[in-house]
C-alpha positions as CSV (number, residue, x, y, z in Angstrom):
1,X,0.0,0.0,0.0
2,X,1.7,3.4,-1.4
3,X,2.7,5.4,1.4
4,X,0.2,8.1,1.2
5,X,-3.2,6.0,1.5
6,X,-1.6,4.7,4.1
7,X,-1.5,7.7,5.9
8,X,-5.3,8.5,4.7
9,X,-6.6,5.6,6.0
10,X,-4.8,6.1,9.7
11,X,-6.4,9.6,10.0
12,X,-9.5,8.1,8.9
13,X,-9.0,5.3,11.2
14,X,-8.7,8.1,14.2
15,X,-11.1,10.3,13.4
16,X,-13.8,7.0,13.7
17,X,-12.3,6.0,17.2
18,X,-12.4,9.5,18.1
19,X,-15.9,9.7,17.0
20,X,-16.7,6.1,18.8
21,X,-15.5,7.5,22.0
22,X,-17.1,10.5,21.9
23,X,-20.8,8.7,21.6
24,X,-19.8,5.8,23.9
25,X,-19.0,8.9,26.5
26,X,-22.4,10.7,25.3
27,X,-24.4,7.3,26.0
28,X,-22.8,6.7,29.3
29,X,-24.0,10.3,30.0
30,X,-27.5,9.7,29.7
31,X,-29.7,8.5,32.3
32,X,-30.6,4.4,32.2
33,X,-34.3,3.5,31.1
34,X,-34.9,2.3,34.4
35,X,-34.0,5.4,36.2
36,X,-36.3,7.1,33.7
37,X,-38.7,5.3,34.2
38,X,-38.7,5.4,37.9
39,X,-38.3,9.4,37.8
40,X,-41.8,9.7,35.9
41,X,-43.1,6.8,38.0
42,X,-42.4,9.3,41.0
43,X,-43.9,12.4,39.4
44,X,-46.8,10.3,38.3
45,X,-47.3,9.4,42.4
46,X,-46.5,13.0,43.3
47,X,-49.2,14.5,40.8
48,X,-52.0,11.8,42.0
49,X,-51.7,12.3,45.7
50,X,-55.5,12.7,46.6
51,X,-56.6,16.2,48.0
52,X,-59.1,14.8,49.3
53,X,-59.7,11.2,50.9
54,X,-61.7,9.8,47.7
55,X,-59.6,9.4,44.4
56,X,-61.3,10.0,41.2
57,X,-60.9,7.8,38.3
58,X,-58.5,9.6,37.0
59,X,-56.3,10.0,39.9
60,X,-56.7,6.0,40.2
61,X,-55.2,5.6,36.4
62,X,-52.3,7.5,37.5
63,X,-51.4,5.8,40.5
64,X,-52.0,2.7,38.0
65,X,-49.7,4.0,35.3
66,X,-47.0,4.8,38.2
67,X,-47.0,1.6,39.6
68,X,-46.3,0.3,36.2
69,X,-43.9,2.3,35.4
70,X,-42.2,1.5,38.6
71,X,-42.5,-2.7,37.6
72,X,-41.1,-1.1,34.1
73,X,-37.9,0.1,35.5
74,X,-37.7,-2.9,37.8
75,X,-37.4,-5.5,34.9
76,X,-35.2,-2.7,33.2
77,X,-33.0,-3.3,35.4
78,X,-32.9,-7.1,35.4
79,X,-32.9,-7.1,32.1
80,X,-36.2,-8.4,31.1
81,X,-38.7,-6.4,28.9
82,X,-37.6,-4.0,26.3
């Protein structure tokens, strides 16, 4: 191989680990599905919280929804579920 594709394909070969890096470090960044999931399970709790001492049907959904977004993140976790 001449010499000068050679030296192409290293600084081709470097710029594509540098950009592999660079997303590995992006994705590491991010938060997991299961603490996602978990997060909007706890705002879904926080937002259903009865004022009063009956919940509505609605306010029953959400508390629903929550708890199964909590299961969600749960078998996240173990690896189960996608």
């Amino acid at each position: 191989m001449p010499e000068r594709a050679a030296a192409v394909i290293g600084r081709a070969l470097g710029d594509l680990v540098a950009e592999v890096e660079r997303l590995r470090a992006e994705l590491a960044a991010r938060p997991t599905r299961a603490e996602v999931l978990r997060a909007e399970a706890a705002w879904l709790r926080e937002i259903a919280t009865p004022i009063t001492r009956e919940r509505s049907e609605h306010e029953r959904g959400q508390m629903y929804a929550a708890e199964r977004m909590a299961q969600r993140a749960d078998d996240a976790e173990r690896g189960e579920g996608r």
